[in-house]
N, C-alpha and C positions, 0 to 999 in steps of 0.2 A: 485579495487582489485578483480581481481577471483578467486575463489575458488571452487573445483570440491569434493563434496563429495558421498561415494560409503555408501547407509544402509549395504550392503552386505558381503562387506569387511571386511578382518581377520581383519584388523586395526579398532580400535576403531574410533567413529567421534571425541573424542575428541583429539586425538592422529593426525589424518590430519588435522583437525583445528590448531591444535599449531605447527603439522612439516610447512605446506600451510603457515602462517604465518610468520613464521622464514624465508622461503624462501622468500617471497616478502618483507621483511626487509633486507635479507642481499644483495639480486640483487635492492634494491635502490625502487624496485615498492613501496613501503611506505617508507616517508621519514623520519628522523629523527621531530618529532613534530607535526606527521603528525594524526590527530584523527582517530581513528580504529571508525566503526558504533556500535553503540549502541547493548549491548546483546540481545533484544528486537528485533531491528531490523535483525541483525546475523541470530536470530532465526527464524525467520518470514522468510526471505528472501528463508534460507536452509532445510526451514521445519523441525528444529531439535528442543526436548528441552530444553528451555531457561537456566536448569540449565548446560548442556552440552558445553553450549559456554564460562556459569559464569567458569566452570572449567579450560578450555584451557585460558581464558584471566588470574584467577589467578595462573597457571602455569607459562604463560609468564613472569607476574609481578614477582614472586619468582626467577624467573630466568633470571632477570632483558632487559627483552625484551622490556617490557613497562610498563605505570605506570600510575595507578589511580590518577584522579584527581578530590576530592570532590566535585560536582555540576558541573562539567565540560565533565566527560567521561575518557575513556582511551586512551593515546596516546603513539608512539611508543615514546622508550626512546633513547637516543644520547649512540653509537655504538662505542668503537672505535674500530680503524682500524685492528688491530691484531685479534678481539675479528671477526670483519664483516671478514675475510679472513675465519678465522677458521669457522664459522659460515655457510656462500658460501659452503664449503667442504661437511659440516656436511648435511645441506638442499638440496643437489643435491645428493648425493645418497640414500637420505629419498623420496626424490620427485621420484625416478629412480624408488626404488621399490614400489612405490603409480604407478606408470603407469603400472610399471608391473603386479601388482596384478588386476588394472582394465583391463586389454588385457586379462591378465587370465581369467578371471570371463567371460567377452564379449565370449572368442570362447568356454568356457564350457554351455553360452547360443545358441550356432550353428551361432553366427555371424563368416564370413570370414576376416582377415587380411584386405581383401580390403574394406568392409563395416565399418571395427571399423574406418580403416584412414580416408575413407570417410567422420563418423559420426562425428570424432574428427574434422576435417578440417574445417566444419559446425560450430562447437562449436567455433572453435576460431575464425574464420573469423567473427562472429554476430557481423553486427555492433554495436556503440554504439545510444542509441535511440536518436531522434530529436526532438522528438514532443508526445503528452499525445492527443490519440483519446476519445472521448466520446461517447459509440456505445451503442446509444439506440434509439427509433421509436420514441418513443411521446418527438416532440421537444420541450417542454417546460420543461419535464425531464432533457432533457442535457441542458437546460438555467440553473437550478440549482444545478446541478450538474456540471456546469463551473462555477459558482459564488462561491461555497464551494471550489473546485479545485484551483483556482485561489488567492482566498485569502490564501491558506495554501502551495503553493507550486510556484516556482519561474519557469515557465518552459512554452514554448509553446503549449497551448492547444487549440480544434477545436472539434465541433461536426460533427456528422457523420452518418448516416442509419448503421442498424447493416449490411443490407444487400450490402451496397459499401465494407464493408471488403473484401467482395468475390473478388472485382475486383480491388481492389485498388493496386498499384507497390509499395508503399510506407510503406506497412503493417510492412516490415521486419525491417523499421528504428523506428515502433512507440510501442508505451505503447498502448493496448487498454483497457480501465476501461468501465464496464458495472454491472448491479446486478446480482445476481445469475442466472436466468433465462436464461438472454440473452448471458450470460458467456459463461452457461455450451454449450451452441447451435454453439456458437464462436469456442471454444475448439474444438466444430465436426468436424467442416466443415473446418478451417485456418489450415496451416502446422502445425507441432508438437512442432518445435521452435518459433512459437508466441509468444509473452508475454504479457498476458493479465489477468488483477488484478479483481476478481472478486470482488466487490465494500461490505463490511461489511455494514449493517445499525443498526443507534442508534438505541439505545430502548428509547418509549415512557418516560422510567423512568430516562434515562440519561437527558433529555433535559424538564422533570419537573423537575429536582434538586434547592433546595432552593427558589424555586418557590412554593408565600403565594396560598393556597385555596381558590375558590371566595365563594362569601355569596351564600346561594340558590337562590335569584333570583337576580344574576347579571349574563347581560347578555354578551357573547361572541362571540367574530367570528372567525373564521378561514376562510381564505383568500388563494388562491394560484390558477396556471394557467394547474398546474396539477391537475385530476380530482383524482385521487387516493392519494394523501396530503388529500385532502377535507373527503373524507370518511374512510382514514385510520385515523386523528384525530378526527374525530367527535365518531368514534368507541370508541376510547378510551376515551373520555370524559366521553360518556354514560357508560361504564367498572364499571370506578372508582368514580359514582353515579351525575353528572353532569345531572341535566333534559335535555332532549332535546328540549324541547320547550325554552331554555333560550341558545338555540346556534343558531347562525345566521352562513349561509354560505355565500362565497361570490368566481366566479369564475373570477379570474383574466382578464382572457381574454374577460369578457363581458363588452360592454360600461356602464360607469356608477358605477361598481362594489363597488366605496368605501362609494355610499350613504348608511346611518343608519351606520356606521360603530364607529359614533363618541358616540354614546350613549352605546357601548360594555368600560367594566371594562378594559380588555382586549382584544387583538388580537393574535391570534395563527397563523405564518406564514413560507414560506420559506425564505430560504438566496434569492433568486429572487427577489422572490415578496416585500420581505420589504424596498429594494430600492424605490421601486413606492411608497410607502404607504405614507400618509400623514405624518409628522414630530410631529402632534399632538397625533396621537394614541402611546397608548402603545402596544410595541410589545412582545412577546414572541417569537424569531426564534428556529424554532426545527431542526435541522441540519442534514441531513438526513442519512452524510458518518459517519462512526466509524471513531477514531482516527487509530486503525489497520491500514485500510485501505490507508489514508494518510502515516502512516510511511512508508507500502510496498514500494509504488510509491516512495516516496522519498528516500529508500534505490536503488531501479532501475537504478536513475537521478543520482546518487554521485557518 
């Protein structure tokens, strides 16, 4: 389902949200049973907010477009036929002047007729994506950040130099995810129709949740093949009053890395690295993506 929203616009967003909707219900793009995405996601995806989408969806529901369903989502509701004709009607001259108002807007910005067709051509020709890039330098970064990726998402993914983006044919069919950093640098330099997720990260305090306190002197390790895990967790231990002399490090990538590891209370690691780790230790995985992050991409793929 696409959908084109204008901030600018006499039209409210909630008001395009629910006529956009109506339309791809009554020309069949949403089918009857069909799940609409998550208000959450809606939100995220249109950068609008989240209670703005609640509004348009309980609209629809009142006016029985579609229907809540407790632990499940919203899904469009079965149409009949008289109601889907009149409906068609009503959504194509709503849609008419939604394009109008956007053409407006565009040449009172000093774009020309032939730039707006141009821009719109663009828009709807975008393919739809193939594949999820992983653009960052230090490769043991994007080893775990495909291991988190992979496990939470169904979809072809591959890493990648941020600097292949520049020359890659294939950019136009992919998702590229990277951190903030290497996003914003991404956003510079690739066309403007990119699509590319800047990657949210946990906080230290999401991924100690319900996780016991060790004694003062038991000792721990933190483990991983990235050098920045290693000193971003060790920060945080010392933070929140952890001696340091009772944390052991240990860098993945060195031979030998898991000896003295078995005498740690625990072990502090990534989603990567705790594949290797021996089956005896206990692990603590700190997961590096925000949930955000995951739903964006997964709102992209649907």
């Amino acid at each position: 389902m696409k959908i084109w929203l204008s901030k600018n616009s006499e039209v409210s967003l909630r008001e395009q949200l629910t006529r956009q909707i109506m339309a791809a219900i009554s020309s069949g793009d949403l089918r009857s049973g069909e799940k609409l995405p998550s208000i959450r996601e809606l939100a995220l995806r249109y950068k609008v907010h989240q209670n703005t989408v609640s509004n348009a969806y309980q609209w629809l529901e009142e006016n029985d477009w579609v229907e809540s369903r407790k632990g499940s989502g919203v899904f469009v509701r079965e149409l009949a036929e008289e109601k889907r004709e009149t409906a068609r009607f009503e959504t194509e001259n709503g849609l008419d002047a939604l394009v109008w108002q956007f053409f407006r807007h565009a040449q009172t910005l000093g774009f020309t007729n032939s730039q707006i067709e141009t821009g719109v051509g663009k828009f709807l020709a975008n393919p739809k994506p193939e594949r999820i890039l992983i653009a960052e330098k230090d490769e043991y970064l994007r080893r775990i950040i495909y291991t988190e990726l992979q496990s939470a998402i169904n979809f072809p993914i591959f890493g990648i130099e941020p600097k292949e983006c520049l020359h890659s044919n294939y950019i136009s069919t992919s998702i590229i995810t990277a951190f903030p950093d290497t996003a914003k640098k991404l956003r510079e330099s690739l066309p403007p129709e990119s699509s590319i997720v800047s990657l949210k990260i946990n906080s230290a305090q999401v991924n100690l949740q319900n996780n016991r306190r060790p004694k003062a002197d038991d000792l721990i390790g933190i483990v991983s093949g990235w050098e920045m895990f290693l000193r971003w967790a060790k920060t945080f231990l010392v933070a929140v009053g952890i001696d340091g002399e009772t944390i052991l490090l240990r860098d993945a990538r060195e031979k030998n890395f898991q000896k003295g590891l078995d005498s740690c209370i625990f072990v502090i690691t990534d989603s990567a690295t705790a594949q290797i780790l021996s089956k005896s230790l206990e692990k603590r995985i700190f997961r590096l993506i925000a949930n955000d992050s995951i739903e964006e991409i997964n709102s992209l793929i649907s």
